[in-house]
C-alpha positions as CSV (number, residue, x, y, z in Angstrom):
1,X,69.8,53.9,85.3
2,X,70.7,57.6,85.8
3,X,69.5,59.6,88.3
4,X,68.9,62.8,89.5
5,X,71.9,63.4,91.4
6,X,74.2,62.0,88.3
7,X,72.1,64.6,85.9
8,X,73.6,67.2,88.5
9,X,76.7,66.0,88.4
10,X,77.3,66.2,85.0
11,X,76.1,69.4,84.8
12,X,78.4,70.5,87.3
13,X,81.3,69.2,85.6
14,X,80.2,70.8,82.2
15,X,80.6,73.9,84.1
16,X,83.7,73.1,85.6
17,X,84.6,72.2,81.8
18,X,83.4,75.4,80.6
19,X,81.0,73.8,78.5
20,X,78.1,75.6,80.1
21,X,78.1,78.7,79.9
22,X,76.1,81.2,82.3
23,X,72.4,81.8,81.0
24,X,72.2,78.9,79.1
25,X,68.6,77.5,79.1
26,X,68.2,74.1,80.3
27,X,65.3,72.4,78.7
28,X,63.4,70.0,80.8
29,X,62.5,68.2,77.9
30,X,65.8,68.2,76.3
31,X,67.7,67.2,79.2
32,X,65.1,64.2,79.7
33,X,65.5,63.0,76.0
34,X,69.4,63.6,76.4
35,X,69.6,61.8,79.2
36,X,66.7,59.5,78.9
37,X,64.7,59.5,81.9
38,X,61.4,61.4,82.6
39,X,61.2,65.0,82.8
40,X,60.1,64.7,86.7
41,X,63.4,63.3,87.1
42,X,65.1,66.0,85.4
43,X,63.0,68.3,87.5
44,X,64.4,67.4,90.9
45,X,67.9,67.5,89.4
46,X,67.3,70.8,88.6
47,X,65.9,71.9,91.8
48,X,69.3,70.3,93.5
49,X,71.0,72.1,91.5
50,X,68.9,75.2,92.4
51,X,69.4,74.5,96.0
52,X,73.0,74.3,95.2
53,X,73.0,78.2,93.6
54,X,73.5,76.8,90.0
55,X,70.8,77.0,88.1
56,X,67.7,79.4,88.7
57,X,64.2,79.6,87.3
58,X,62.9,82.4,85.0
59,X,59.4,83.2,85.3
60,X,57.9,81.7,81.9
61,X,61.4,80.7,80.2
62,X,62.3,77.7,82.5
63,X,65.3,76.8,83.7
64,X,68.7,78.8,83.1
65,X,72.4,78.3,84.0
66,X,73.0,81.2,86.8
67,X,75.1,84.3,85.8
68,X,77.0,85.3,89.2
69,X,77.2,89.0,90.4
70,X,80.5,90.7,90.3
71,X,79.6,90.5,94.4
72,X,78.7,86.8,94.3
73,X,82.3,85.6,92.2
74,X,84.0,87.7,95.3
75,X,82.3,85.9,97.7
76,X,83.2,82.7,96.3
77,X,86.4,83.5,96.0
78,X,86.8,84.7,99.2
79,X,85.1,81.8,100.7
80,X,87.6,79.6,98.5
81,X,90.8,81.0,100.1
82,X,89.2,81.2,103.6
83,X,88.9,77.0,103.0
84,X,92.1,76.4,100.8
85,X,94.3,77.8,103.3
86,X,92.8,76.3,105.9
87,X,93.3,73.0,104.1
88,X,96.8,73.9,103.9
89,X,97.4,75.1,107.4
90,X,95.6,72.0,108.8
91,X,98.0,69.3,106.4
92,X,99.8,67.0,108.1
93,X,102.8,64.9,107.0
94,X,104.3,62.8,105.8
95,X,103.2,64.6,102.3
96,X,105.1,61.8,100.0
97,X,102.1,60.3,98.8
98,X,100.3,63.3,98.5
99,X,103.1,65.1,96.5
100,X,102.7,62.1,94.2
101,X,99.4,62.2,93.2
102,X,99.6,66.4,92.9
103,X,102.4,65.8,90.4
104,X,100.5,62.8,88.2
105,X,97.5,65.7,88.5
106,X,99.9,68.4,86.8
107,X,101.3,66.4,84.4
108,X,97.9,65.6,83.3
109,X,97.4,69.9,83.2
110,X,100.3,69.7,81.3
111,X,99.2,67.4,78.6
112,X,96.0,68.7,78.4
113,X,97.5,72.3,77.4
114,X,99.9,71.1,75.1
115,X,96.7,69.2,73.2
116,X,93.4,70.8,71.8
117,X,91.1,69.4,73.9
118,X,89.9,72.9,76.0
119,X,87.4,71.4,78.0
120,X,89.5,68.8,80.0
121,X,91.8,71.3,80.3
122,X,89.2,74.0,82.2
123,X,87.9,70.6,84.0
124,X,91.5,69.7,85.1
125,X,92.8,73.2,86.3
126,X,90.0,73.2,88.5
127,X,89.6,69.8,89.7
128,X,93.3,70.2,91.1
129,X,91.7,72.2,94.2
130,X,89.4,68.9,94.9
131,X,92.5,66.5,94.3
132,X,94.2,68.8,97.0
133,X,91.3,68.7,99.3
134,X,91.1,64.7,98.9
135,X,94.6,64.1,99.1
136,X,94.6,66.1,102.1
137,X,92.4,63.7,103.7
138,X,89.6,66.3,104.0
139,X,87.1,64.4,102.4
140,X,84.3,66.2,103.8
141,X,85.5,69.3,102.4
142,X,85.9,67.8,98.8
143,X,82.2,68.7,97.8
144,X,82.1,72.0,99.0
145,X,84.9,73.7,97.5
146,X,83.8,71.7,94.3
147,X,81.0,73.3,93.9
148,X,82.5,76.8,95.2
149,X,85.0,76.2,92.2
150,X,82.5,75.6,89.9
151,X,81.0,78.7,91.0
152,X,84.3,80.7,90.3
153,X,84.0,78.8,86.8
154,X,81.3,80.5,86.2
155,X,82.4,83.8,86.6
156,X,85.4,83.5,85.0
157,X,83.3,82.8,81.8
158,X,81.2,85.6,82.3
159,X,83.5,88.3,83.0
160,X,85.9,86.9,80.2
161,X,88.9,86.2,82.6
162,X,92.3,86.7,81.3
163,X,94.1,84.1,83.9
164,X,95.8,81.9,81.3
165,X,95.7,78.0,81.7
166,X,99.6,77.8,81.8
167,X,99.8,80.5,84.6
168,X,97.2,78.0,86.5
169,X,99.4,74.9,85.8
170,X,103.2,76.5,87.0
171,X,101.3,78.1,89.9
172,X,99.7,74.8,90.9
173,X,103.0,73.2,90.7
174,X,105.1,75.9,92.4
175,X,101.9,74.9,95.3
176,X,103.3,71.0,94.7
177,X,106.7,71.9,94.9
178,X,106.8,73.9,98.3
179,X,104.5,70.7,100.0
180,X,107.2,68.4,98.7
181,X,109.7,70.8,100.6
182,X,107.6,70.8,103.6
183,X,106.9,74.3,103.8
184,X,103.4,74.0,104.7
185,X,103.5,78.0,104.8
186,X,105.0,78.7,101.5
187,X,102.2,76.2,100.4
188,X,99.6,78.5,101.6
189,X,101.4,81.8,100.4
190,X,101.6,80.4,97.2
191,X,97.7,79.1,97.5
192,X,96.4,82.4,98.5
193,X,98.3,84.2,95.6
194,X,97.2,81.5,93.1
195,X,93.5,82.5,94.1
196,X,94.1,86.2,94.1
197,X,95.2,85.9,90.5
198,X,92.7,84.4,89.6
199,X,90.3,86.5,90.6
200,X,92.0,89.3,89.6
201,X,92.0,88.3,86.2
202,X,88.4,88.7,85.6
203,X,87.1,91.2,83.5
204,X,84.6,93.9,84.1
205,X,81.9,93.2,81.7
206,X,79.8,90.0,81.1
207,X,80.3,87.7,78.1
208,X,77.0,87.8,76.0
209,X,77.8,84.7,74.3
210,X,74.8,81.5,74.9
211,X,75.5,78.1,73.8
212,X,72.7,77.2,71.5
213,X,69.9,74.5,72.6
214,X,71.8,72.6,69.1
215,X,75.1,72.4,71.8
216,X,73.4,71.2,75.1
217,X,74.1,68.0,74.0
218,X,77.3,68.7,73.4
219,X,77.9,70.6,76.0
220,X,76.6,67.8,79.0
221,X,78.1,64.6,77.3
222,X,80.8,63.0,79.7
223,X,84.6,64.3,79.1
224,X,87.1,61.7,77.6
225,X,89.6,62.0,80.5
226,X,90.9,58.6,81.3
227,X,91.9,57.8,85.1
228,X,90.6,60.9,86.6
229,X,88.1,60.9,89.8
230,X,84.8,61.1,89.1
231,X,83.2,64.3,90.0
232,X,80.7,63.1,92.5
């Protein structure tokens, strides 16, 4: 039976997905028919998610899908490199195994831009932070720079970002390619630059485009992505 915490999870990897986009209203009732539980349920999924900074309550509308301040992407981002780097600095080695399972990661990037399938490809590009953090042994970690991700997701759909998904890929692997070498400090050059450009990327106005309450469905329903982690 679902539960709250796996209704917030899937909504936190439709945003990671880009298939939620910022001010999109989450109906309590839809979201308990779509995911067939009671609305009480879908209530205190909401208010994790609330607790969590990703959805907020609107006085008479319900429940919407946040839409981050230019200030509030920064500080993510900044948090994001103040953590990946860390990760980085902190790696130990051998890195073999962990150079491995970075490299199946890309080549799944890879696939995913050559195909048509946009939302495993947003979901993938930014699930390669996690994979780093779990590889990396810092487990603990994993959950927190999820969500921080997710929150960088977010603005990159708002402020239309420009950072294109094969930039994302070749930077991730030029990341890969410097832990293989053992340059634990190239790793983190590369990291911090990867982040930058990102950020960098984004645009200054908001996108006024809502998905339509017709699309939450679509937009929450699971991603066909075979043998990747679940987000959890």
């Amino acid at each position: 039976m679902t539960n709250q915490t796996q209704i917030a999870q899937q909504v936190v990897e439709s945003i990671l997905a880009q298939k939620l986009a910022p001010g999109e209203r989450l109906g309590e009732q839809e979201l308990a028919e779509l995911f067939g539980v009671s609305r009480t349920l879908v209530r205190e999924a909401l208010m994790q998610l609330q607790a969590r900074g990703f959805v907020e309550v609107r006085t008479r509308k319900g429940w919407y899908v946040v839409e981050p301040s230019v200030e509030e992407a920064r500080d993510a981002f900044s948090a994001r490199r103040i953590i990946e780097a860390g990760i980085l600095r902190e790696a130990g080695r051998p890195l073999q195994s962990v150079v491995r399972k970075l490299r199946q990661h890309i080549a799944q990037e890879e696939q995913a831009i050559e195909g048509a399938d946009a939302a495993t490809r947003a979901f993938l590009l930014a699930d390669f932070h996690v994979c780093l953090a779990e590889c990396l042994g810092q487990r603990l970690l994993c959950d927190v720079l999820r969500d921080l991700t997710a929150r960088t997701t977010l603005a990159a759909s708002l402020y239309q970002s420009k950072h294109d998904a094969g930039q994302s890929c070749a930077e991730h692997a030029a990341i890969v390619a410097a832990l293989e070498e053992g340059q634990l400090e190239l790793a983190r050059e590369r990291m911090l630059a990867h982040i930058g450009s990102v950020e960098a990327a984004l645009g200054s106005s908001a996108s006024d485009t809502l998905l339509s309450s017709e699309r939450l469905r679509a937009a929450l329903s699971p991603l066909a992505r075979p043998s990747l982690r679940r987000v959890g």
